[in-house]
BALOBA-1460 file (C-alpha; in Angstrom, 3 decimals):
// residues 188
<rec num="1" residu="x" x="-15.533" y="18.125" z="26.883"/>
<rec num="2" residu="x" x="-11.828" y="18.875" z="26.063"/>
<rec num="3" residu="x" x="-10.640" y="21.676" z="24.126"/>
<rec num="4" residu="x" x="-9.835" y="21.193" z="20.940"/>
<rec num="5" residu="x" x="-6.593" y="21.960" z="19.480"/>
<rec num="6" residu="x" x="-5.975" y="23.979" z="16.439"/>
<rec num="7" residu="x" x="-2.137" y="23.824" z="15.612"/>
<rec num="8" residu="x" x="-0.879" y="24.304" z="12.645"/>
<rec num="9" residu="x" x="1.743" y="21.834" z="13.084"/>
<rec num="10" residu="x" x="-0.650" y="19.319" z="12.693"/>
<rec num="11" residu="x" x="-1.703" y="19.746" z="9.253"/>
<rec num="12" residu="x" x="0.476" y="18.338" z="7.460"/>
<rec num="13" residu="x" x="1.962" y="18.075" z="3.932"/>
<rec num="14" residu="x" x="3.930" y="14.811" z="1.881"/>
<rec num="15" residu="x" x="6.145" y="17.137" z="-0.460"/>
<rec num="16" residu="x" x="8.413" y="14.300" z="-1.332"/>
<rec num="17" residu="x" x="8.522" y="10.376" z="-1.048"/>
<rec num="18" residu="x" x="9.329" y="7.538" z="-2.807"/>
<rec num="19" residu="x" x="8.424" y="3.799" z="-3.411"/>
<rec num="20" residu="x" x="9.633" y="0.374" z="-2.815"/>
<rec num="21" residu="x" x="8.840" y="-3.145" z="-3.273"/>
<rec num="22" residu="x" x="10.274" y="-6.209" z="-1.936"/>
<rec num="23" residu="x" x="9.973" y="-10.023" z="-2.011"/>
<rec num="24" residu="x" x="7.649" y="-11.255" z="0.220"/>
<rec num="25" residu="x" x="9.149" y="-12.206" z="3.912"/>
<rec num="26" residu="x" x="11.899" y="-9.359" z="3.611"/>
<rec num="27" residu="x" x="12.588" y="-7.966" z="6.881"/>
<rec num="28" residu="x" x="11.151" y="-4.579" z="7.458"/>
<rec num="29" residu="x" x="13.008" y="-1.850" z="8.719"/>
<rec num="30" residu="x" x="12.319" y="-1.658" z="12.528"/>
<rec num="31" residu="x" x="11.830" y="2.034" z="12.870"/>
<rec num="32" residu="x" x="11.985" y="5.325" z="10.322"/>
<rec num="33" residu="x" x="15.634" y="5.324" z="10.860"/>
<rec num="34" residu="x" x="16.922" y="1.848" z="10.237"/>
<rec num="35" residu="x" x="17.748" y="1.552" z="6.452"/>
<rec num="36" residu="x" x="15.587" y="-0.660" z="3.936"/>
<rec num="37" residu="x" x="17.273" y="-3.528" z="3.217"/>
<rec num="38" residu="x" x="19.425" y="-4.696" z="0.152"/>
<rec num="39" residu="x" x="16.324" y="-6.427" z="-1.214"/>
<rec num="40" residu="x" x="13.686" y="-3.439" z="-1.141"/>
<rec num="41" residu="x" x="13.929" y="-1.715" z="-4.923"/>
<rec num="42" residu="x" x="13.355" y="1.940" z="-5.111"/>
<rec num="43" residu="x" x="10.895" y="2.020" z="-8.108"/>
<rec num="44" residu="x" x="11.824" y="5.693" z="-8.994"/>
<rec num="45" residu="x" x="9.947" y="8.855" z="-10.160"/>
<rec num="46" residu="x" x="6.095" y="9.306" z="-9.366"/>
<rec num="47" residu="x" x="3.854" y="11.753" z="-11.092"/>
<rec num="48" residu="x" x="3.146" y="14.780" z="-9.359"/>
<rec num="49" residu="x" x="-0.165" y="13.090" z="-7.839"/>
<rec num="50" residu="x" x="1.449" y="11.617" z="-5.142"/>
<rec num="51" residu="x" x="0.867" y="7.781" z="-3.804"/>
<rec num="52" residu="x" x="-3.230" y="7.396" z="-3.084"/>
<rec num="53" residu="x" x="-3.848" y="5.092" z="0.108"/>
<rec num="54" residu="x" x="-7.241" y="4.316" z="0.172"/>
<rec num="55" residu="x" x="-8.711" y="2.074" z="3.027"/>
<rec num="56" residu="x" x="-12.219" y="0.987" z="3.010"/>
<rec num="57" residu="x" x="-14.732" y="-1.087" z="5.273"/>
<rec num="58" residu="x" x="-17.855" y="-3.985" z="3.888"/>
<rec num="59" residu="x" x="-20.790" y="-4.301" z="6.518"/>
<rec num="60" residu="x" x="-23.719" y="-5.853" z="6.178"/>
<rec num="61" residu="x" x="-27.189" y="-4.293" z="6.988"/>
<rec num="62" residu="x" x="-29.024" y="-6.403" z="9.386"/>
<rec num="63" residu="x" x="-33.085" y="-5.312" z="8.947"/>
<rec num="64" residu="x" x="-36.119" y="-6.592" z="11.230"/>
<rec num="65" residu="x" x="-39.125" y="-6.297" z="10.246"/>
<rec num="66" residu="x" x="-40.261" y="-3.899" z="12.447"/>
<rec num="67" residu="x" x="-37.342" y="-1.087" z="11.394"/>
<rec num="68" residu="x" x="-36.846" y="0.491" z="8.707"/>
<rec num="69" residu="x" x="-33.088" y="1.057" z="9.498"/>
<rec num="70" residu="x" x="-30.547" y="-1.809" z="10.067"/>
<rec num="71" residu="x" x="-30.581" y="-2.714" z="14.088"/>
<rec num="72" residu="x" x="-27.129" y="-3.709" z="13.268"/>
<rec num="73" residu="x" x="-24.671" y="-3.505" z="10.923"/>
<rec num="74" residu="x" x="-21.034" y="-5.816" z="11.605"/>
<rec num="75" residu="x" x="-18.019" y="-6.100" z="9.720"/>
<rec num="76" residu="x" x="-17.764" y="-7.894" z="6.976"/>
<rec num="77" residu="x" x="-14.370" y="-7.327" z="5.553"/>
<rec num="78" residu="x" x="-11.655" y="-3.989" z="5.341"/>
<rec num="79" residu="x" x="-9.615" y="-3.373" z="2.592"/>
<rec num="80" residu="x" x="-6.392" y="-0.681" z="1.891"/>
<rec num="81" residu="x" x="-5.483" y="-0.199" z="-1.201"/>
<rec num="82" residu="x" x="-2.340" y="1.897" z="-2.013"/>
<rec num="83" residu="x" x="-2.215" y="3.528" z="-5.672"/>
<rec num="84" residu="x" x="0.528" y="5.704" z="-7.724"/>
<rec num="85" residu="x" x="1.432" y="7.015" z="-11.171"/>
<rec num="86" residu="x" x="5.188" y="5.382" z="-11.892"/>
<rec num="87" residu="x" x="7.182" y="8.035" z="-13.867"/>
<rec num="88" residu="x" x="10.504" y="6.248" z="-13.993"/>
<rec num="89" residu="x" x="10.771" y="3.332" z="-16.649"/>
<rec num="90" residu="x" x="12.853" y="0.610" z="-15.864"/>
<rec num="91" residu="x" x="13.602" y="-3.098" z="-15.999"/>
<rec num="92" residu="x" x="12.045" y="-3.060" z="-12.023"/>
<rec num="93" residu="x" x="8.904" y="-0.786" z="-12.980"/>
<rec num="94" residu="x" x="8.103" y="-2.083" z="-16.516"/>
<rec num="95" residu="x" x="8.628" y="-5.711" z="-15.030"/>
<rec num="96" residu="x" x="6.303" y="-4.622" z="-12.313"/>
<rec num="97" residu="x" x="3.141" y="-3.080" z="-14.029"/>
<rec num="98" residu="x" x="3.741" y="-6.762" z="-16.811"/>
<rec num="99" residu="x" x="2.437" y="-8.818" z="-14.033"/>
<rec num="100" residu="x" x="5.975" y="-9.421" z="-12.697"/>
<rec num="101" residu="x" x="7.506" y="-10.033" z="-16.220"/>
<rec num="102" residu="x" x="11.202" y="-10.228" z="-16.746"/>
<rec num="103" residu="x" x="13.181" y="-7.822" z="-19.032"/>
<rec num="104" residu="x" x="15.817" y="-9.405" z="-20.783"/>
<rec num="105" residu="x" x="18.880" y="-8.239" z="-22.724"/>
<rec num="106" residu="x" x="18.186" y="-9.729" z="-26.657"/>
<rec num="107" residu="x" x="21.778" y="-8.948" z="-28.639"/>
<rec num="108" residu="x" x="21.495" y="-5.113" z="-27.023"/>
<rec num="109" residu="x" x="17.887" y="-4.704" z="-27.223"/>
<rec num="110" residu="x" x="15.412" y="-5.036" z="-24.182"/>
<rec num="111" residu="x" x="12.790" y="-7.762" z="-24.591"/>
<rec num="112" residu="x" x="9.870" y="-7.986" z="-21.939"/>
<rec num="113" residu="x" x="7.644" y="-11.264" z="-22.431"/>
<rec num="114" residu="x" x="3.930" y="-10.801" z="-20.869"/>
<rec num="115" residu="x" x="3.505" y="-14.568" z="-19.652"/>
<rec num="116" residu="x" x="0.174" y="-16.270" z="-21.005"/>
<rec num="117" residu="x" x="0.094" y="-17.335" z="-17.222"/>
<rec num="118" residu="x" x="2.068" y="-14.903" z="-14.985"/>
<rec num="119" residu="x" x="3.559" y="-16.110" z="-11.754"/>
<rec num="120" residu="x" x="2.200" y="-14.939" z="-8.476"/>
<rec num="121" residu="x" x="2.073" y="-11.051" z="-7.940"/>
<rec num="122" residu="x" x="2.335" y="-11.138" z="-4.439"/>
<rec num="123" residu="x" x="5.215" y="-8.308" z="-2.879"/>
<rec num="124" residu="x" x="5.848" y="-6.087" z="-0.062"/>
<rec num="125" residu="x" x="5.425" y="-2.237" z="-0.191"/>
<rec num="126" residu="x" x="6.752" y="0.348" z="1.399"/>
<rec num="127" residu="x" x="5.941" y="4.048" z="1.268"/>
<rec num="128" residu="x" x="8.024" y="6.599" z="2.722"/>
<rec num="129" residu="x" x="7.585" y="10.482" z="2.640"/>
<rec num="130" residu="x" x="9.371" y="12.908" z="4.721"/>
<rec num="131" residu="x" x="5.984" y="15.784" z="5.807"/>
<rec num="132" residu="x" x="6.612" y="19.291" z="5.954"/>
<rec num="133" residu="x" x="7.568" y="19.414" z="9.218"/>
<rec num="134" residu="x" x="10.634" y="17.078" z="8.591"/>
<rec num="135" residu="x" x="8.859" y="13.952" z="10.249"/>
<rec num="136" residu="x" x="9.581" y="10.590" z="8.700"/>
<rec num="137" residu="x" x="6.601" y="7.909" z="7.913"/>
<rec num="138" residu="x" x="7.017" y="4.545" z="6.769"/>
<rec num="139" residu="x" x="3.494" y="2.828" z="5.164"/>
<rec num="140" residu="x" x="4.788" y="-0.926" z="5.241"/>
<rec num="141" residu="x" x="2.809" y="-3.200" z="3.539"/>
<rec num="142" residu="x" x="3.910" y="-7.234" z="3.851"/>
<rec num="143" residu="x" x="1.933" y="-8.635" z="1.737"/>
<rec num="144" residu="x" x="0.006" y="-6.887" z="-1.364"/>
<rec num="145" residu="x" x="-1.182" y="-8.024" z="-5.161"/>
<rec num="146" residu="x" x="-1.299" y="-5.294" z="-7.562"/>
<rec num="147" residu="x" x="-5.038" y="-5.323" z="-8.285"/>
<rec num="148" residu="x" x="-5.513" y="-2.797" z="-11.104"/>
<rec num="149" residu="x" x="-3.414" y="-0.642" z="-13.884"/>
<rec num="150" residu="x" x="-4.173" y="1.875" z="-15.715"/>
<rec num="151" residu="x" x="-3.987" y="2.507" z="-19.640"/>
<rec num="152" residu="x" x="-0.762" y="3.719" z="-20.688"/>
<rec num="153" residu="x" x="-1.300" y="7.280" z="-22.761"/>
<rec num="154" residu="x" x="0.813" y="7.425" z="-25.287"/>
<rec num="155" residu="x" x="1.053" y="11.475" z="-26.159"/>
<rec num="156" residu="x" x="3.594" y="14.071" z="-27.307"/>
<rec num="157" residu="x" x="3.577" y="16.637" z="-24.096"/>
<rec num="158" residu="x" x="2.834" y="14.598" z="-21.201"/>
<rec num="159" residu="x" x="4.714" y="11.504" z="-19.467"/>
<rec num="160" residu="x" x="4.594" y="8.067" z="-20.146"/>
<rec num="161" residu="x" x="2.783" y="7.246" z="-16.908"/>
<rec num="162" residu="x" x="2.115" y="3.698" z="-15.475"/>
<rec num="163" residu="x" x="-0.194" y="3.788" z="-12.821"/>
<rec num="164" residu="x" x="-1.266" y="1.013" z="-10.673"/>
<rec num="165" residu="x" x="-2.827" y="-0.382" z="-7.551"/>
<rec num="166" residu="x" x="-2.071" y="-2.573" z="-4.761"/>
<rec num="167" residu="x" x="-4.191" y="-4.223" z="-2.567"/>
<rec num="168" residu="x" x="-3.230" y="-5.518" z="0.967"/>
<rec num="169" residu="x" x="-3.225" y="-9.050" z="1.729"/>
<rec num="170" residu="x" x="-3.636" y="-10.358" z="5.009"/>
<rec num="171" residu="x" x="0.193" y="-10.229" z="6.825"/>
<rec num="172" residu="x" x="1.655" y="-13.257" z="8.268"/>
<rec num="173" residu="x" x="2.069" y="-11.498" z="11.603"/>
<rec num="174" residu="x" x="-1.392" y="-10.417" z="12.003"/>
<rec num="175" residu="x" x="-1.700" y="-6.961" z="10.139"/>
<rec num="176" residu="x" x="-2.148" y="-5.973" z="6.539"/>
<rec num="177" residu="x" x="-0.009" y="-2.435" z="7.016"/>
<rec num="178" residu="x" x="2.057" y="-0.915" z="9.569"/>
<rec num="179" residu="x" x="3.039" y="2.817" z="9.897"/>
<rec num="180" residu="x" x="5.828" y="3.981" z="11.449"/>
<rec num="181" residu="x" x="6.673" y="7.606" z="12.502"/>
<rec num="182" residu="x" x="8.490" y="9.835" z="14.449"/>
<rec num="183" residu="x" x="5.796" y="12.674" z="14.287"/>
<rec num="184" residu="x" x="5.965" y="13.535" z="18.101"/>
<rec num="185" residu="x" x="2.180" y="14.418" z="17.975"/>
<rec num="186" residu="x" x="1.199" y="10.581" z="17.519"/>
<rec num="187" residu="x" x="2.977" y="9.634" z="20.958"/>
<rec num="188" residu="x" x="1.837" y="12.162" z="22.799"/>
């Protein structure tokens, strides 16, 4: 068996990051260097929490008679789902967590409609953090629906936060999410 190796190196932290979303077919950046495009928005401040990416898996248990555990179990579907609390408020992130409603200046005052029947939610996402060890990591996302919000608290000490979800779609070059790094520890 080979050694295992315990360097510290390779625990790593996501002090600082940020957030962007794009129209669907944008060009992603090719590596952590290139710059995003004019058409990725920043979306700004995120609470203190951090950006959740959650993947998950759906099997199905395939039981015989004769066993009382599954003999086997495929795939049945995969999901990621990437979540954050947006601190910033904005025409971009206020449009955003409305279902992809449009802020509009009324005679100097800012009027968002929420659509009876909102227009497709469909964008790609981007994550980028910097770690602690000054490596740069792209999550890139081509396709996504924001599948959940949260409640907005309204309270005197704490932030308006908006929180919400996205959910990969399948990508139109055969993946739901790319990362790109150049942590020297995932080439080696």
């Amino acid at each position: 068996m080979a050694a295992t190796s315990y360097d510290p190196r390779q625990v790593r932290l996501a002090p600082d990051g940020r957030v962007l979303v794009a129209p669907l077919g944008t060009t992603e950046p090719a590596d952590v260097t290139a710059p995003f495009g004019v058409a990725f928005k920043e979306l700004g401040w995120v609470t203190e929490d951090g950006v959740s990416v959650t993947p998950s898996v759906d099997t199905n248990d395939v039981n015989m008679w004769q066993a009382i555990t599954p003999v086997k179990r495929p795939l049945t579907g995969m999901g990621l789902e990437v979540s954050m609390a947006l601190g910033s408020h904005n025409k971009d992130t206020l449009g955003l967590y409305f279902l992809n409603s449009t802020v509009t200046n009324s005679s100097g005052v800012a009027r968002l409609e929420m659509k009876n029947a909102p227009a497709s939610q469909e964008v790609m996402l981007a994550v980028e953090w910097t770690d602690d060890e000054g490596d740069v990591n792209r999550l890139i996302l081509p396709r996504v629906t924001m599948t959940d919000r949260e409640a907005i608290a309204l309270q005197r000490s704490d932030a308006v936060a908006l929180g919400i979800t996205f959910s990969a779609l399948a990508g139109p070059d055969g993946y739901s999410a790319v990362l790109l790094s150049n942590n020297t520890d995932l080439l080696s």
